[in-house]
C-alpha positions in Angstrom: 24.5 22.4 14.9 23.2 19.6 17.2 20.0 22.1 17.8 19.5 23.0 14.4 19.2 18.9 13.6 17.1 18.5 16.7 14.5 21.3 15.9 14.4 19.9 12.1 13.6 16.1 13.4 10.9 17.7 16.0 9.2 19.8 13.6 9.6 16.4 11.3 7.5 14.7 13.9 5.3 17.0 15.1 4.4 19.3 12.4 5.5 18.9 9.1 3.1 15.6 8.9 0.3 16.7 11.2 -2.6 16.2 8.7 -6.3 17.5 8.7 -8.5 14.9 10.4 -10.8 15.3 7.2 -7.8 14.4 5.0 -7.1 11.5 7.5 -10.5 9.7 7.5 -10.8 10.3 3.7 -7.6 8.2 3.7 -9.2 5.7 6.5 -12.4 4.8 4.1 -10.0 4.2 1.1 -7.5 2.2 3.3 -10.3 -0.1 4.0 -12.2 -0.7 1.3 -9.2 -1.1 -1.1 -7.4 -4.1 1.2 -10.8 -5.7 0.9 -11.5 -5.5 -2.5 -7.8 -6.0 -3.5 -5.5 -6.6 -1.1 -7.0 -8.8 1.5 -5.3 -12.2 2.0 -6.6 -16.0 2.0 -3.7 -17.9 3.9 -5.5 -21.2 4.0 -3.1 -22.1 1.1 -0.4 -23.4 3.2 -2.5 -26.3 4.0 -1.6 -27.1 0.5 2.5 -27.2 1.2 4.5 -29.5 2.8 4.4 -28.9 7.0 8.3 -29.4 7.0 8.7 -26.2 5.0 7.1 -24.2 8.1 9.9 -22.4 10.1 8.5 -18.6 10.8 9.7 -15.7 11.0 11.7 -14.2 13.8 9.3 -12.7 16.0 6.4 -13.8 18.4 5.4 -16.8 15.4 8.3 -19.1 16.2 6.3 -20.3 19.5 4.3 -22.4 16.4 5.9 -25.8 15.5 3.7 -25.9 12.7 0.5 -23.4 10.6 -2.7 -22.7 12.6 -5.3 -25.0 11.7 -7.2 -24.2 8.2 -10.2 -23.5 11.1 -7.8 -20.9 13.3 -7.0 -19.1 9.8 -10.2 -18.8 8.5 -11.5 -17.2 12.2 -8.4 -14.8 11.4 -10.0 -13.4 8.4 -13.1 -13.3 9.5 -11.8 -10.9 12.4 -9.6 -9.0 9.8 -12.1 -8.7 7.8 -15.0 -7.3 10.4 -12.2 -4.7 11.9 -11.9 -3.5 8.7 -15.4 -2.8 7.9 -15.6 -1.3 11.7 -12.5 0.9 10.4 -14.2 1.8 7.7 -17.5 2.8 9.4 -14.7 4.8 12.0 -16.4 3.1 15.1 -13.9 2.2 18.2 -11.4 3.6 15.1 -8.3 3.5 17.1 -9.0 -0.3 18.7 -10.0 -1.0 15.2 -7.0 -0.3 13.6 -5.1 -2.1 16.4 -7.2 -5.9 15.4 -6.8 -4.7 11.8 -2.9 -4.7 12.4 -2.9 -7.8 14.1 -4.9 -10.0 12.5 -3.2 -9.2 9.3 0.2 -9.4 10.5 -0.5 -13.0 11.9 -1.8 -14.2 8.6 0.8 -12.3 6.5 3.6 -14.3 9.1 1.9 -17.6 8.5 2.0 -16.9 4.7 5.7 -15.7 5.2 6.4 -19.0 7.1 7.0 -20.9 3.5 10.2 -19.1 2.7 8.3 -16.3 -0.2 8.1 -13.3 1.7 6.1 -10.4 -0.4 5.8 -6.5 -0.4 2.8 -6.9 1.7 4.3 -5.2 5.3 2.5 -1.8 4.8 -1.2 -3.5 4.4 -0.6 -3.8 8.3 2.2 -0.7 9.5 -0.8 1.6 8.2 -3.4 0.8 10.4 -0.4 0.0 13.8 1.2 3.7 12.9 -2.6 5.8 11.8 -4.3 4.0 15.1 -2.5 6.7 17.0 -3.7 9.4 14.5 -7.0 11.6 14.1 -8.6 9.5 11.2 -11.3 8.7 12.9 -12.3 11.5 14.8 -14.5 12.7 11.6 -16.6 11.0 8.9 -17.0 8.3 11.5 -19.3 6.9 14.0 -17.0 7.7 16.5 -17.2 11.6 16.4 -20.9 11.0 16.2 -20.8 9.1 19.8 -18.5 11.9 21.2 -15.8 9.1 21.5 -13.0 10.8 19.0 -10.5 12.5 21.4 -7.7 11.4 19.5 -5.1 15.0 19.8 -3.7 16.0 16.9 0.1 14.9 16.3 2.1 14.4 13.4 4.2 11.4 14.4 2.2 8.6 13.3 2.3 9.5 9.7 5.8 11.3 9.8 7.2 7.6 10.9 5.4 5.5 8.5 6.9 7.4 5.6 10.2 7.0 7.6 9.2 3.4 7.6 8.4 3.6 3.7 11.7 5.8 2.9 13.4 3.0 4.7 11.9 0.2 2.6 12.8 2.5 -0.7 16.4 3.2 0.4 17.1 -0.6 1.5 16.3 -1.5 -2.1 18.0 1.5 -3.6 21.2 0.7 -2.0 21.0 -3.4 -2.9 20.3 -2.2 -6.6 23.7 0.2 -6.1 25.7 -3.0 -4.4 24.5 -4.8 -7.0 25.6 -2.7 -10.1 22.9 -1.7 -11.4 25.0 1.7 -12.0 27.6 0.0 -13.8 26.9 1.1 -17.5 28.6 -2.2 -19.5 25.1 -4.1 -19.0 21.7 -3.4 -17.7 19.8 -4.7 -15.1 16.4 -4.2 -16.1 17.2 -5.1 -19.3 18.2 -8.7 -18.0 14.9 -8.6 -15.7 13.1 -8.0 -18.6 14.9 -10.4 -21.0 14.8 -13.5 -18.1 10.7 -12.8 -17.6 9.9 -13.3 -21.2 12.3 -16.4 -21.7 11.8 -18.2 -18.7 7.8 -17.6 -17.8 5.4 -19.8 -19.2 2.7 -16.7 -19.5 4.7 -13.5 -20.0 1.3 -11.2 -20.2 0.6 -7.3 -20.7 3.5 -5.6 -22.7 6.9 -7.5 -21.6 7.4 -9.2 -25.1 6.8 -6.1 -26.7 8.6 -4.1 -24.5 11.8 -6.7 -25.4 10.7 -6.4 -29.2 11.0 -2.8 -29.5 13.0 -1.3 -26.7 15.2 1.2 -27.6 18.9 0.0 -26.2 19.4 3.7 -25.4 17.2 3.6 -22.4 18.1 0.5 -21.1 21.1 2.6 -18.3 18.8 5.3 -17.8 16.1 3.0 -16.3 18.9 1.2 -14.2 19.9 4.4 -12.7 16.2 5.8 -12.7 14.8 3.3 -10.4 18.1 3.6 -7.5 17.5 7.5 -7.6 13.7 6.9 -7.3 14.2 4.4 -4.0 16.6 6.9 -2.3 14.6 10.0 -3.0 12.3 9.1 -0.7 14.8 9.5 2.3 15.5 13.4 1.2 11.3 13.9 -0.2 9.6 13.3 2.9 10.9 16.7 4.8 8.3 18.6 3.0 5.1 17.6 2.0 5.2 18.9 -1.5 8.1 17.2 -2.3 6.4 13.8 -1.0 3.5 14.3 -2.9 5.4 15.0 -6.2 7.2 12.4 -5.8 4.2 10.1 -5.1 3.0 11.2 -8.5 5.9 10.2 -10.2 6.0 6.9 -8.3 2.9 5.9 -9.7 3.5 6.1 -13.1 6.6 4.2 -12.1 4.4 1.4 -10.5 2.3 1.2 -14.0 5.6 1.2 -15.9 7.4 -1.8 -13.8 3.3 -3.3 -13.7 3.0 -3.2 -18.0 6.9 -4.2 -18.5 8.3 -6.5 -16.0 4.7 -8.0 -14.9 5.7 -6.6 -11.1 2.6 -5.0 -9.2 3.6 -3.2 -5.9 -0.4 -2.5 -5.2 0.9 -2.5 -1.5 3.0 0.8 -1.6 -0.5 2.5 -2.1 -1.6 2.2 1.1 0.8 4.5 2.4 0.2 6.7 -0.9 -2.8 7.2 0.1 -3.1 8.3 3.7 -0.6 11.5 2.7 -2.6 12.5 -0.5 -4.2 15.9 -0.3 -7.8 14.4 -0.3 -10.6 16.8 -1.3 -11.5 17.5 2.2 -15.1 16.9 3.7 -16.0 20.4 4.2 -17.4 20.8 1.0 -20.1 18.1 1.9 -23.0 19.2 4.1 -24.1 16.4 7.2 -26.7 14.6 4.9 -23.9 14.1 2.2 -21.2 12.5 4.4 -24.1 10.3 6.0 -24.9 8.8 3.0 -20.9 8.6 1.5 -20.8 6.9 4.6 -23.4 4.2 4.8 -22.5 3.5 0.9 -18.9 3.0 2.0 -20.0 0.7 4.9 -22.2 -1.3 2.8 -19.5 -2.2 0.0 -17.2 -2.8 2.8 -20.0 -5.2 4.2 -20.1 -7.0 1.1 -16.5 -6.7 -0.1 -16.0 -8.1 3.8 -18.0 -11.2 2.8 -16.3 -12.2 0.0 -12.9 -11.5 0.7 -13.8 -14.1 3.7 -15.4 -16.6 1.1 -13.0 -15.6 -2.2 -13.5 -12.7 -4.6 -15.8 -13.1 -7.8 -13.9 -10.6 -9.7 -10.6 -12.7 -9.6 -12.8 -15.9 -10.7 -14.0 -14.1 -13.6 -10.8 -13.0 -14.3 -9.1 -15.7 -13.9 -11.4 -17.5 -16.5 -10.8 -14.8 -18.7 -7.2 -15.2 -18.6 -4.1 -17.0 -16.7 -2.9 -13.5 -15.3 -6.6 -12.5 -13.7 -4.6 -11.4 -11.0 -1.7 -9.2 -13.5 -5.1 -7.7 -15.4 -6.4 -6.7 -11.9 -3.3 -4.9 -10.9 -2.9 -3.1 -14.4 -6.3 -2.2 -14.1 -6.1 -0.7 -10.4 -2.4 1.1 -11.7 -4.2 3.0 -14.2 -6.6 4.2 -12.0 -3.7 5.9 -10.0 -1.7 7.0 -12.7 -5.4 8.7 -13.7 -5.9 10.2 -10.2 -2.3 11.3 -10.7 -2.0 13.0 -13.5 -5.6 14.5 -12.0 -3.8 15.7 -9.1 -0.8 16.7 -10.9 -2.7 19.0 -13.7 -5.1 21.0 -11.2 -1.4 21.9 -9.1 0.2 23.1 -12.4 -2.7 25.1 -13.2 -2.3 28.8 -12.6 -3.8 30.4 -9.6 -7.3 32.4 -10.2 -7.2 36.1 -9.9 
């Protein structure tokens, strides 16, 4: 019995996630340029908040009596921002990754510092777990200068879904402990009712969504969302069953995104690196050279403004109060598109 658990964890480890390095650096590009045009952080804030609310983290942060210097912070992004164009490019990839993970973590623990700690932990555990992978031994500048030697092994990604299973289950089980399985009331239902009646903007479809629900749904959402978290712990054994499930978490993500006004953008970065990507093959040398340079340059200039502040939020933002909501609506349906995509070309039947 002991054997038979041990053989199932190895081949967990070492085979069932050991990904084709063109799927990986596919994965790499988008990784990058998405945290830059969406994700990337600008923790100068702080400098805006009382110094007595500072008290970090446990970790390497509580050496700090108070927040780096608005200078120190700004250096930050600039580094996070530069490894991540270098990630994207696939040059030094794995010492990329590494100042990629870093950087971001340090700013993210600053942010954290102030007592509102987000979903933001996987826009650095990607880059820390796939530094150790092959996605930069192709498509990159790297296996151009003979430097990608990276050997193939499946660990890296089989532990970051662990770590992503893990951060499913722990809020599965909390919704359990909490009774959201208890079918006198409904929690989502009393998310729902508390964001309309207490937010000064409630934006996209939350007042509707409370104007016309149907009361029959209401359990079925409750218990929906704990099976969804705690699937994750039995899905990622198999990669088909990961990757269905991913489908079905993104329209889950556009559903809590349109309803409750929650955007978990974040979760897509570990969505991504175990998507069956088109695969690279299909492009001949000139091809992925250009793809390439193109995905360098709007790095380059997503790299700058992230650093200096993004236009599209500004004109967002003038457009609306909830700039920021539109943005993650917009970027939601995009998945859900890609999705369904990937979803209807599975379904279809095989070619004879």
């Amino acid at each position: 019995m002991m054997s038979s658990v041990a053989g199932r964890v190895d081949r967990f480890l070492n085979e069932t996630w050991r990904l084709e390095a063109e799927t990986l650096a596919v994965a790499r590009v988008l990784y990058g340029l998405y945290v830059l045009l969406i994700l990337f952080p600008d923790p100068t804030f702080v400098h805006r908040l009382p110094g007595s609310w500072f008290e970090p983290p446990a970790g390497p942060l509580l050496v700090l009596e108070s927040a780096p210097s608005s200078a120190i912070l700004r250096v930050l992004m600039v580094v996070a921002a530069a490894s991540l164009v270098s990630l994207i490019a696939g040059w030094r990839t794995r010492e990329s990754s590494l100042v990629t993970a870093a950087s971001l973590w340090v700013m993210f623990g600053v942010e954290y510092s102030y007592g509102k700690i987000d979903h933001t932990t996987f826009i650095w555990l990607v880059p820390a777990f796939m530094a150790f992978s092959t996605w930069g031994n192709v498509f990159s500048l790297d296996s151009r200068s003979g430097r990608a030697s990276t050997e193939e092994r499946g660990w890296p990604v089989a532990l970051l879904l662990v770590s992503l299973a893990a951060a499913m289950a722990t809020a599965g089980i909390a919704k359990v402990r909490g009774g959201w399985l208890d079918v006198s009331d409904s929690a989502t239902r009393a998310f729902q009712l508390k964001h309309v009646y207490t937010s000064s903007s409630p934006a996209l479809l939350s007042e509707q969504g409370v104007d016309y629900h149907l009361g029959v749904l209401d359990e079925f959402f409750d218990w929906f969302a704990v099976v969804f978290e705690l699937s994750f712990l039995f899905a990622i054994w198999r990669r088909s069953w990961t990757r269905w499930l991913l489908v079905a978490a993104t329209f889950f993500h556009l559903g809590i995104v349109l309803l409750l006004n929650i955007a978990f953008l974040t979760s897509f970065c570990v969505y991504a690196v175990v998507v069956a990507w088109p695969v690279l093959a299909k492009l001949d040398d000139a091809r992925r050279d250009l793809v390439l340079r193109g995905a360098v340059a709007l790095g380059t200039v997503a790299a700058i403004f992230a650093v200096s502040g993004s236009p599209l939020l500004r004109v967002l933002f003038r457009w609306n109060d909830n700039g920021d909501l539109l943005l993650s609506a917009l970027v939601m349906v995009i998945f859900a598109v890609g999705a369904a995509w990937w979803a209807a070309r599975s379904l279809r039947p095989a070619e004879t």
